[in-house]
C-alpha positions as CSV (number, residue, x, y, z in Angstrom):
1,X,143.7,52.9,-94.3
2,X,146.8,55.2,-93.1
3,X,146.8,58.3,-92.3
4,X,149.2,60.0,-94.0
5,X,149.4,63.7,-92.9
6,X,152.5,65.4,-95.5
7,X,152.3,68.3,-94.5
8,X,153.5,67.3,-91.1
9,X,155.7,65.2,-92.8
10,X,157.6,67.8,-94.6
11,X,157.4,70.2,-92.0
12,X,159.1,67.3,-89.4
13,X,161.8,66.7,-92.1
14,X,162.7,70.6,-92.4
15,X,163.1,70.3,-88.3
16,X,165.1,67.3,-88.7
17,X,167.8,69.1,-90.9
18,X,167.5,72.4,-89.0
19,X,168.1,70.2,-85.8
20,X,171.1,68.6,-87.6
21,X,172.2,72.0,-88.6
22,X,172.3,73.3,-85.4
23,X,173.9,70.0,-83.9
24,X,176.6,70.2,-85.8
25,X,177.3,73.7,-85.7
26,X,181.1,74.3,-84.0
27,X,180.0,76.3,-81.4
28,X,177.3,72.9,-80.5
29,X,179.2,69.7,-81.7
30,X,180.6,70.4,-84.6
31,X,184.0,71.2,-83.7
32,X,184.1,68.5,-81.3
33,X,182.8,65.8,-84.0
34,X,185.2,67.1,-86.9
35,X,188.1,66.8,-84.4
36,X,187.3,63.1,-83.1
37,X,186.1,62.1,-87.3
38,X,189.0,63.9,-88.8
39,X,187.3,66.8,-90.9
40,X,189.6,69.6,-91.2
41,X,188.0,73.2,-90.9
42,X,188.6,73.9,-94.6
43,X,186.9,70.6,-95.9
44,X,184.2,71.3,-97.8
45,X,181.5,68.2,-97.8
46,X,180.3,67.3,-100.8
47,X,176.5,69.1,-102.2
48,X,175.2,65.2,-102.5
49,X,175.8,64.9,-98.7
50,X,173.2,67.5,-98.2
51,X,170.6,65.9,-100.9
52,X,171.2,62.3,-98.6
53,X,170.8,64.2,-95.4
54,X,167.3,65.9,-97.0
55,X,166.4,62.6,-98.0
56,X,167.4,60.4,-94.9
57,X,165.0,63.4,-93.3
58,X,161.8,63.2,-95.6
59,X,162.4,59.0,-95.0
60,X,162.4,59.6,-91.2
61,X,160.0,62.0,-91.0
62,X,157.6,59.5,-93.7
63,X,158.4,56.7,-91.4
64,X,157.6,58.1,-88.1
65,X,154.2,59.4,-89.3
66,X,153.4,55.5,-89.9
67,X,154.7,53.9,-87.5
68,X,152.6,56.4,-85.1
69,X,149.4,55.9,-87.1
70,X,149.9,52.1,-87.0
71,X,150.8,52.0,-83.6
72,X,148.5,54.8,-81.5
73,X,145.0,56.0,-82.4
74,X,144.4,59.1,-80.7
75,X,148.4,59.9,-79.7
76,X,148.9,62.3,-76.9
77,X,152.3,64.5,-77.9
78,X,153.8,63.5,-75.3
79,X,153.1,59.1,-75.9
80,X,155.0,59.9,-79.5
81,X,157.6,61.6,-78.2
82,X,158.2,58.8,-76.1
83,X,157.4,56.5,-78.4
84,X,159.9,58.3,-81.0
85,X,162.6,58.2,-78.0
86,X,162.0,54.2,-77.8
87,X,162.3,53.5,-81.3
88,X,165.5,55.8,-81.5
89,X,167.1,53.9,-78.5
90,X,165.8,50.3,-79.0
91,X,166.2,50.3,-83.0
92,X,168.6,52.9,-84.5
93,X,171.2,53.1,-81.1
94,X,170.8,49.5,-80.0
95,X,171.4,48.7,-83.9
96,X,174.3,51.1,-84.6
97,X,176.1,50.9,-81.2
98,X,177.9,47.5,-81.8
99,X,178.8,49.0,-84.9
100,X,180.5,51.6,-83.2
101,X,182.2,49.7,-80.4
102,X,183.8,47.0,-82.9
103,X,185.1,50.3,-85.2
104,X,186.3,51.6,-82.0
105,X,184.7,54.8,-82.3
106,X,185.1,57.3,-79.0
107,X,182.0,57.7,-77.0
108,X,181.4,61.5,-77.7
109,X,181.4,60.5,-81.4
110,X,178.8,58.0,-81.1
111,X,177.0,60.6,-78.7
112,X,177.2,63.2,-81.2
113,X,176.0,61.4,-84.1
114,X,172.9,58.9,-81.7
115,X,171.9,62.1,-80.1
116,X,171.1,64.0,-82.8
117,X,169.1,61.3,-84.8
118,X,167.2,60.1,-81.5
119,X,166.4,63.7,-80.7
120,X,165.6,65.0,-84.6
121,X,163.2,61.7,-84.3
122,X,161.7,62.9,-81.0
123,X,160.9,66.6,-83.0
124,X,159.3,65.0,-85.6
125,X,157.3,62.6,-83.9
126,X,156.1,65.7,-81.5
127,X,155.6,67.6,-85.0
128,X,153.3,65.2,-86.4
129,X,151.4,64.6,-83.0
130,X,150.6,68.4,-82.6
131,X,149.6,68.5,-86.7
């Protein structure tokens, strides 16, 4: 039977969109990634793109939680965090990054938008390893 520890779970999601939130600020990357996608200061997302970034959180969050209590018994921090970098490079980057080279989308761009993911998976899995 797996573990399933939600309280880490939501707690790791809540870090994912703070990370996000941060990331994305102008003074971070935000200005930089409006420029290079087109967002205009004045634009104004819509609210659903905040209840599919909460959920794409909770999912990640969910999902690292089991795949870490599948995969290692007895996780050190520091083996999930790694373990959260490998399956942030090998699956989502290796898996998007074609994507993003046949759209012709500039590096920093694809930077911006891999980094935070692989590093909002990193925080969680280190989350749920110190829960």
């Amino acid at each position: 039977m797996i573990s399933m520890n939600y309280p880490a779970i939501v707690v790791a999601a809540l870090a994912g969109i703070a990370i996000g939130f941060v990331w994305f600020m102008d003074p971070v990357f935000g200005r930089t990634w409006k420029k290079l996608v087109g967002i205009r200061d004045n634009d104004k997302p819509h609210p659903a793109v905040f209840v599919i970034w909460a959920g794409a959180c909770f999912l990640m969050a969910y999902t690292v939680n089991r795949v870490l209590t599948l995969r290692l018994t007895g996780f050190s921090m520091d083996e999930a965090i790694l373990y959260a970098l490998m399956l942030g490079l090998g699956i989502f980057v290796a898996g998007a990054l074609p994507n993003y080279a046949f759209a012709k989308k500039p590096p920093m761009q694809v930077f911006i938008e891999m980094g935070n993911v692989v590093l909002s998976l990193m925080v969680m899995a280190a989350i749920i390893a110190a829960w």
